[in-house]
MITI-414006 format. One record per atom (N, C-alpha, C): residue number from 1; atom name; x, y, z. Coordinates in steps of 0.05 Angstrom, whole numbers, plus 5000, padded with zeros to 4 digits. Layout:
BEGIN
R mitor tidren   px   py   pz
R   NUM     CA    X    Y    Z
...
This chain:
BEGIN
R mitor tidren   px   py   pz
R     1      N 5017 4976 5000
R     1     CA 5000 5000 5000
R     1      C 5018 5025 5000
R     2      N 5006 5044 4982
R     2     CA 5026 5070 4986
R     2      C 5021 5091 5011
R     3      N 5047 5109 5013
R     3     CA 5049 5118 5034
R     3      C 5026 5142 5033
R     4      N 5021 5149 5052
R     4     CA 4993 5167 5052
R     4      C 5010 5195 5057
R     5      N 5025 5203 5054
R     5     CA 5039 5230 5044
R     5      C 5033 5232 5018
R     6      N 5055 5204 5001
R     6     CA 5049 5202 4974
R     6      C 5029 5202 4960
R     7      N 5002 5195 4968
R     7     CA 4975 5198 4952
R     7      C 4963 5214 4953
R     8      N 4970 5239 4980
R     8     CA 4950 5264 4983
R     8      C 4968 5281 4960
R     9      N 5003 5283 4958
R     9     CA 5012 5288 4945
R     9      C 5001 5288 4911
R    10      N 4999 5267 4903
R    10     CA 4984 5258 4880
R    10      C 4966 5264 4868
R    11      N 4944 5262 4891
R    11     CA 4914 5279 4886
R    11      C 4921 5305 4885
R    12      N 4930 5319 4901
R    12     CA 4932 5354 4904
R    12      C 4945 5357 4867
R    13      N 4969 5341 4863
R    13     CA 4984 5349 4836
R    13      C 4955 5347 4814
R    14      N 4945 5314 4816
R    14     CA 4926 5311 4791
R    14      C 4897 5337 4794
R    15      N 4899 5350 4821
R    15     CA 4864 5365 4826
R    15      C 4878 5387 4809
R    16      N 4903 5397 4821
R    16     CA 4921 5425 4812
R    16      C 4923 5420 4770
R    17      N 4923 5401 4764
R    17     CA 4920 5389 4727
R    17      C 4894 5392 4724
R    18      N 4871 5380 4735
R    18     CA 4838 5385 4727
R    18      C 4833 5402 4731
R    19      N 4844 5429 4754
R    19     CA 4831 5453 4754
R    19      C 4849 5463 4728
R    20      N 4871 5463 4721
R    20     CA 4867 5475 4697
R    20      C 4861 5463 4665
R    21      N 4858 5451 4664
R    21     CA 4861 5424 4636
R    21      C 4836 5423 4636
R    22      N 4815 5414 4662
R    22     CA 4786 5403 4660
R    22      C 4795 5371 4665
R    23      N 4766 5357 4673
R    23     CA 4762 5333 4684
R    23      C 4777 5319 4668
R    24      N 4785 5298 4676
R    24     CA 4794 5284 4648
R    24      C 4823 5285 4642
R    25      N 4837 5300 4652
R    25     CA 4853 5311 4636
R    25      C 4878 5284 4640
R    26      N 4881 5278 4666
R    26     CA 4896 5252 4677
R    26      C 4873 5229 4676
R    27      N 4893 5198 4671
R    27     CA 4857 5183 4668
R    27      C 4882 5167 4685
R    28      N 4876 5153 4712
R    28     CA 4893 5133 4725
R    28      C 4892 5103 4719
R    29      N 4918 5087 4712
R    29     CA 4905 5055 4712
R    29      C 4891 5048 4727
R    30      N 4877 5034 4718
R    30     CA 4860 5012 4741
R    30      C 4853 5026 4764
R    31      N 4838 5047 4758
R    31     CA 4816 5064 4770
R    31      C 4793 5048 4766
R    32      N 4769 5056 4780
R    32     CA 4743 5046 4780
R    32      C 4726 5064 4778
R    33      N 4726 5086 4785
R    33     CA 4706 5107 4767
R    33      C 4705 5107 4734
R    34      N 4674 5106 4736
R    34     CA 4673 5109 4698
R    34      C 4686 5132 4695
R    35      N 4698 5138 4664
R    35     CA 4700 5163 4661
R    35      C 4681 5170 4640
R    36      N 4682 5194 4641
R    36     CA 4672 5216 4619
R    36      C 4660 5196 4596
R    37      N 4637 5191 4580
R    37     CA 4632 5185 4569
R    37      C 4635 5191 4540
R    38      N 4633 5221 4544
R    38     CA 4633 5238 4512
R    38      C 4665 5242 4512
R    39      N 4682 5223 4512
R    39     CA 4711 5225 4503
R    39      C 4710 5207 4471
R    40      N 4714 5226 4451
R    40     CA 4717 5212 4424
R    40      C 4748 5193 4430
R    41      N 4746 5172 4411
R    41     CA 4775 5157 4420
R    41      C 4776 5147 4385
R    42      N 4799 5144 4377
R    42     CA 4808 5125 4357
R    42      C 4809 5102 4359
R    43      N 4800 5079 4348
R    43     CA 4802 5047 4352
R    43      C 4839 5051 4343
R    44      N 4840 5027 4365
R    44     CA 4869 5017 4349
R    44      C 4861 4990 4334
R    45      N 4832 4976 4336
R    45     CA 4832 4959 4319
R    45      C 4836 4920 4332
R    46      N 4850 4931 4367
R    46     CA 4860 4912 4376
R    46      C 4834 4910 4408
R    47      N 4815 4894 4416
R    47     CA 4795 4898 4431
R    47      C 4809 4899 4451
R    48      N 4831 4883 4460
R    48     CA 4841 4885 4493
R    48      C 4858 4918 4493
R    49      N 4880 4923 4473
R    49     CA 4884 4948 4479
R    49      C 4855 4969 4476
R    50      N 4836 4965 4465
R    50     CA 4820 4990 4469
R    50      C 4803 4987 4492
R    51      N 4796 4963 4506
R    51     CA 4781 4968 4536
R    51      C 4805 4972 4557
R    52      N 4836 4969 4556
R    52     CA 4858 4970 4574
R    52      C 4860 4998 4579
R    53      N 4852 5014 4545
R    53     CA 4856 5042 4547
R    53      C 4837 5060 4558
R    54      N 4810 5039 4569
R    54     CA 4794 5060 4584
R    54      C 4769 5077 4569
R    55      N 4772 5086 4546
R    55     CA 4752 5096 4524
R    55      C 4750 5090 4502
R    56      N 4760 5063 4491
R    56     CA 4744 5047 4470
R    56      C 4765 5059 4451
R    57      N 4788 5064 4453
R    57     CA 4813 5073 4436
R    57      C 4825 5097 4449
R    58      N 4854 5105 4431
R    58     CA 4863 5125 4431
R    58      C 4849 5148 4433
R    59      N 4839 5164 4456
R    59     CA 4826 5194 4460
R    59      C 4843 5210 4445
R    60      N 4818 5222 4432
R    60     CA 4828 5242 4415
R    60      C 4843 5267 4424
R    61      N 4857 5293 4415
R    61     CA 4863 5316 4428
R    61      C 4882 5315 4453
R    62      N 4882 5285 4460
R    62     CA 4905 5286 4489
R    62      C 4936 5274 4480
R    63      N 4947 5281 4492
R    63     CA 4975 5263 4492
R    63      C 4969 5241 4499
R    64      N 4988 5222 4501
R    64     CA 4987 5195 4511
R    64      C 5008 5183 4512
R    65      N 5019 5168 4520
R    65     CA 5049 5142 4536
R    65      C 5031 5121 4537
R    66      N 5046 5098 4519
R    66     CA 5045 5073 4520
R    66      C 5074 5052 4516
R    67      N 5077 5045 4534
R    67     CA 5099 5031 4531
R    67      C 5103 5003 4552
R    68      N 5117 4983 4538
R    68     CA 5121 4959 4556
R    68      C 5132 4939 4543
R    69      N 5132 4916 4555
R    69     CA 5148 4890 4540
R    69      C 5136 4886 4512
């Protein structure tokens, strides 16, 4: 479990990104809140990467990092 310095830390950084960016703007892994529904996304075409990614593909208009083995 993480240290509870480190997570208030976390939240204050991601609240200090949504107050300016808007909701959405960070999306966390393996969160459990739905998100935002009206997020347009690009298929990649592949079904496990587009439910892994949370909105049914690549969201449009955001940056994004994907990387791994």
């Amino acid at each position: 479990m993480a240290n509870p310095e480190k997570e208030k830390a976390i939240e204050l950084a991601v609240s200090a990104i949504e107050k300016q960016f808007g909701k959405g703007a960070v999306m966390r892994l393996g969160n459990d809140e739905p998100l935002v529904q009206d997020i347009s996304a690009i298929s990649t075409g592949s079904v496990s990467l587009d439910l892994a990614l949370g909105v049914g593909g690549i969201p449009r208009g955001r940056v994004i990092e994907i990387y791994g083995p």
